[in-house]
SERO-4910 file (N, C-alpha, C, O; in steps of 0.05 Angstrom, whole numbers):
BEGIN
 pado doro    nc1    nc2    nc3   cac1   cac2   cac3    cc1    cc2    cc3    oc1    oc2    oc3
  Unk    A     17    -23      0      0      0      0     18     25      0     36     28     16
  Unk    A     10     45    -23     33     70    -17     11     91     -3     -9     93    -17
  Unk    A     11    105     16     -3    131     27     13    152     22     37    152     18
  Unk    A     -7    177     24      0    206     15     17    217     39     26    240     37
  Unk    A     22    203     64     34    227     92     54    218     79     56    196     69
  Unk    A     78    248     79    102    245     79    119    227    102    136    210     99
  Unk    A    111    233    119    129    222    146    123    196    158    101    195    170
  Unk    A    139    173    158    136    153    152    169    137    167    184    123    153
  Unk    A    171    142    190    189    138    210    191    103    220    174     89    231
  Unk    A    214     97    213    215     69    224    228     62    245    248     76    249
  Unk    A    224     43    261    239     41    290    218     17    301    199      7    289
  Unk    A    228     10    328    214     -8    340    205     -8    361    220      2    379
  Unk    A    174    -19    369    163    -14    393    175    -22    422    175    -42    435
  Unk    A    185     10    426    204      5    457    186      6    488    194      2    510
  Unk    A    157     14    479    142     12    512    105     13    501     98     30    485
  Unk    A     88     -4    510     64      5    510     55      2    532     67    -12    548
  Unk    A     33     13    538     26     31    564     -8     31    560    -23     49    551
  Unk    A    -15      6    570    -45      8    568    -67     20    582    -66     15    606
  Unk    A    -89     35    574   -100     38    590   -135     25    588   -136      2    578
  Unk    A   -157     36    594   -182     27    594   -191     31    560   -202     12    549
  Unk    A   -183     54    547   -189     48    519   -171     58    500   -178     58    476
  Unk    A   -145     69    509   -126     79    500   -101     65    500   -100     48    517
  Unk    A    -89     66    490    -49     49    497    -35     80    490    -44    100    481
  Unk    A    -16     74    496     13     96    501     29     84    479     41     66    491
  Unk    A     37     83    456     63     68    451     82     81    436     80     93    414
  Unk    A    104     74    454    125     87    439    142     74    421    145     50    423
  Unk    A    155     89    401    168     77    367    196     88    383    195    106    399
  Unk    A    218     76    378    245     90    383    255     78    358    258     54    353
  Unk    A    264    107    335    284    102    318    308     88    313    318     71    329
  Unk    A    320     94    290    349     86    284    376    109    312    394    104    328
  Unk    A    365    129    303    374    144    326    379    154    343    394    172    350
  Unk    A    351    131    358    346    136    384    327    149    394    319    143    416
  Unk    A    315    175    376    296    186    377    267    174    381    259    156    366
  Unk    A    255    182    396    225    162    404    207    185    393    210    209    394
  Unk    A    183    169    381    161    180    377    136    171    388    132    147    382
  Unk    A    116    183    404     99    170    421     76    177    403     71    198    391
  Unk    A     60    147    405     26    153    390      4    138    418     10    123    436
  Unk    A    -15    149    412    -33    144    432    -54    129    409    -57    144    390
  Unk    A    -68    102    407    -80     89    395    -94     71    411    -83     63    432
  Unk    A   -121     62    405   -139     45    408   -128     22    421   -108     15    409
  Unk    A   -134      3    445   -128    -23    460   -126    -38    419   -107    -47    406
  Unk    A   -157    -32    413   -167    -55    389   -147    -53    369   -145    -74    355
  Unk    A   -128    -30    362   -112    -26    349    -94    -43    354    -85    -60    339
  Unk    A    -83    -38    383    -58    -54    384    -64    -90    385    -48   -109    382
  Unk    A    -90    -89    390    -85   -118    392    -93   -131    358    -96   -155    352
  Unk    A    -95   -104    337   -108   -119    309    -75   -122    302    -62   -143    299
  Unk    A    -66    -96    300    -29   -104    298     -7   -116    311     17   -114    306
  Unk    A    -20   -129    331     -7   -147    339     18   -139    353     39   -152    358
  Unk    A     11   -111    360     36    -98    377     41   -105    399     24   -107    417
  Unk    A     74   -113    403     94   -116    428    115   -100    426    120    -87    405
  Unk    A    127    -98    443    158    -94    451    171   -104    439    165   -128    438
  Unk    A    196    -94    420    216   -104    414    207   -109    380    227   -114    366
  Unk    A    184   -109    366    171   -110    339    175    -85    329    168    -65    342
  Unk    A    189    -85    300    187    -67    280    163    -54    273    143    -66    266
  Unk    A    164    -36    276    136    -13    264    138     14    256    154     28    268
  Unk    A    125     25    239    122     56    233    116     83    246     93     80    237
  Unk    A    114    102    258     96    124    260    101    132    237    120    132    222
  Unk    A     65    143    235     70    163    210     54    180    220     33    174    232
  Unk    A     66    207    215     49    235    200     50    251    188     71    260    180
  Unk    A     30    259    184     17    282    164     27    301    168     21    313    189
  Unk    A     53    318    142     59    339    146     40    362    162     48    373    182
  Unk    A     14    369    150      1    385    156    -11    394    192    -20    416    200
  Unk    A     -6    363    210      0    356    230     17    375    247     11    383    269
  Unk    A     40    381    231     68    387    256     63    420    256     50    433    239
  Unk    A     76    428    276     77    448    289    107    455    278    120    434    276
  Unk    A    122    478    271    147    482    280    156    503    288    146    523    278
  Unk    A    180    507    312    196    534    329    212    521    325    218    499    315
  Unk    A    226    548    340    255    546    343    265    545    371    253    561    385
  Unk    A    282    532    383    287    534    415    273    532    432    265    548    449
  Unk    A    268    499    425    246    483    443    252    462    458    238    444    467
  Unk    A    270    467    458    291    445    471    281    438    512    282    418    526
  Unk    A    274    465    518    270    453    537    244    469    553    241    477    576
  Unk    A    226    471    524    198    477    525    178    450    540    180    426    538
  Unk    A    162    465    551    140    453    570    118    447    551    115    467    537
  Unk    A    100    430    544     76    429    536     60    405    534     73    384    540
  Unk    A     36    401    528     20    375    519     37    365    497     56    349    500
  Unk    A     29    376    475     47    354    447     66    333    469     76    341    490
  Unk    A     68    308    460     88    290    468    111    293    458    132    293    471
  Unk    A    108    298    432    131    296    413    146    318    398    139    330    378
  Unk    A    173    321    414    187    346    407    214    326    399    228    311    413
  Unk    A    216    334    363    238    328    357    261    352    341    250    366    324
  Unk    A    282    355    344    296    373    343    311    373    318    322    351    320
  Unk    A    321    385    290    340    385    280    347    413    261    343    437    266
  Unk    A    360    399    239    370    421    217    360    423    200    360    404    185
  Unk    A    343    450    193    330    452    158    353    445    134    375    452    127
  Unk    A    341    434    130    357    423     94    337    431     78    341    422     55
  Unk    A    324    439     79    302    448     51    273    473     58    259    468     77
  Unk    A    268    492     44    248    498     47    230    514     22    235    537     14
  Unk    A    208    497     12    195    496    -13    186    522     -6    181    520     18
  Unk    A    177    557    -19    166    567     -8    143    570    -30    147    566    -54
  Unk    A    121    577    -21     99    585    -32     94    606    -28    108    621    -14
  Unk    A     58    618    -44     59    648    -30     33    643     -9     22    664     -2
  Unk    A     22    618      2     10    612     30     16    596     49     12    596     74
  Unk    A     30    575     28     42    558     53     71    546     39     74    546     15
  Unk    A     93    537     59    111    540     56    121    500     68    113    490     89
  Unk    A    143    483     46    144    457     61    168    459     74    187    465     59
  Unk    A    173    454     98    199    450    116    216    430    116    222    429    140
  Unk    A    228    414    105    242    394    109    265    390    126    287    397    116
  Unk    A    266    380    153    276    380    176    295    347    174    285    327    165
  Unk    A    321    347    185    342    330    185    339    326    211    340    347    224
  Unk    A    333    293    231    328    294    253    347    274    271    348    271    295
  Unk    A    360    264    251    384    245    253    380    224    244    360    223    231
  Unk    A    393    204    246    402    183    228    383    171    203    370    151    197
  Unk    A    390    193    194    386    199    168    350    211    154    340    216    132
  Unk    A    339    212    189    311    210    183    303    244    173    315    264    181
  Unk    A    286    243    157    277    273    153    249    274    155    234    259    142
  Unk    A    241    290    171    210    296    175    203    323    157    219    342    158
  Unk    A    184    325    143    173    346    125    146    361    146    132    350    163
  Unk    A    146    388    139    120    398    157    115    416    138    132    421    121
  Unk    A     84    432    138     70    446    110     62    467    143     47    461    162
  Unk    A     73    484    138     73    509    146     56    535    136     52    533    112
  Unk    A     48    554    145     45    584    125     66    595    123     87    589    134
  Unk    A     59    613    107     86    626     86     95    651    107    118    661    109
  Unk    A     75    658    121     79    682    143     95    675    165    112    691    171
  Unk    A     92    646    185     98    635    196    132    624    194    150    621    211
  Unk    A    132    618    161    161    609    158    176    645    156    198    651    166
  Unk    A    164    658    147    181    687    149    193    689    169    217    690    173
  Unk    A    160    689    195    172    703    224    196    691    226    217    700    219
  Unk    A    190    663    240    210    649    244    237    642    229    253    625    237
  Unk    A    240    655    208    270    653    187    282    633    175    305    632    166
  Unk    A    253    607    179    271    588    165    288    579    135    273    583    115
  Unk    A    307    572    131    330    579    117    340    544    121    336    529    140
  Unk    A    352    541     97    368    511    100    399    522    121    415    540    118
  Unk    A    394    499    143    418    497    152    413    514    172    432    517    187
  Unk    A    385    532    179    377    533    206    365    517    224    356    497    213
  Unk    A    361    518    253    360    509    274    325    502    272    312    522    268
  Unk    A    306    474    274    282    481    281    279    462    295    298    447    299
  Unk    A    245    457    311    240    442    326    213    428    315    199    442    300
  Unk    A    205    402    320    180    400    304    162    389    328    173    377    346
  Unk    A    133    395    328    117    380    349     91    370    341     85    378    319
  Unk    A     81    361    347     65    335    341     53    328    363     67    327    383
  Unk    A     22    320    369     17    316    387      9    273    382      7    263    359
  Unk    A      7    258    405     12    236    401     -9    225    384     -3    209    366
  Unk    A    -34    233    389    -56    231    374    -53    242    348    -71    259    346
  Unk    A    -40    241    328    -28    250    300    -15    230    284    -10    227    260
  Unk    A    -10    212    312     15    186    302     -3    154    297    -13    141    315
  Unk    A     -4    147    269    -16    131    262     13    106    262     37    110    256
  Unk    A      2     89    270     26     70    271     19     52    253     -5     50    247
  Unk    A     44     30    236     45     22    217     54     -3    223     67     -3    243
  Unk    A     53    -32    209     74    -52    217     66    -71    187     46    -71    172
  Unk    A     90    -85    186     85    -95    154     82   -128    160     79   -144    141
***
């Protein structure tokens, strides 16, 4: 099956965290980097999710949030991942961010064009991307 989300993160399930109709589970990358999704008990038990099994997050550019110097920002979103612009498509409403997050992974985010101004993004500047866990569709083949 090919889908339209750009972001499409591979790694393996390092913790789930059940609750009455929700699970916690977290993806930890090639890099180390973890991405947390919050999904359905029925989910995890149709994919057959454990610990230690290969699986996806994915999301939807249109999903992410991005700043700059968030490193040791407070908030709901779960998921704050940090890197270097390598690319930025601009438009004259919305603008695509292409963020380097390490080992080798690149997350894409669809921004406004006003938004990428304020903030100055530029290849080879500093950004932050956020995501809240409920965004994160998980994947397993």
């Amino acid at each position: 099956m090919n889908i339209s989300a750009r972001n499409i993160f591979k790694g393996s399930v390092s913790s789930i965290i059940k609750g009455a109709v929700n699970a916690e589970v977290t993806i930890t990358l090639a890099s180390g980097a973890q991405i947390v999704s919050t999904v359905t008990i029925g989910a995890v038990e149709r994919l057959g999710l454990n610990e230690g099994m290969a699986a996806s997050a994915i999301v939807k550019a249109s999903s992410i949030i991005l700043g700059a110097n968030l490193h040791d920002a407070k908030m709901s979103a779960r998921n704050i991942l940090c890197g270097t612009v390598t690319r930025v498509i601009d438009g004259p409403v919305n603008c695509e961010v292409d963020l380097e997050i390490g080992g080798g992974d690149v997350l894409s985010a669809v921004i406004t064009h006003g938004s990428s101004q304020k903030l100055g993004f530029a290849e080879g500047s500093h950004a932050c991307a956020i995501f809240k866990a409920s965004s994160v569709i998980i994947g397993v083949e």
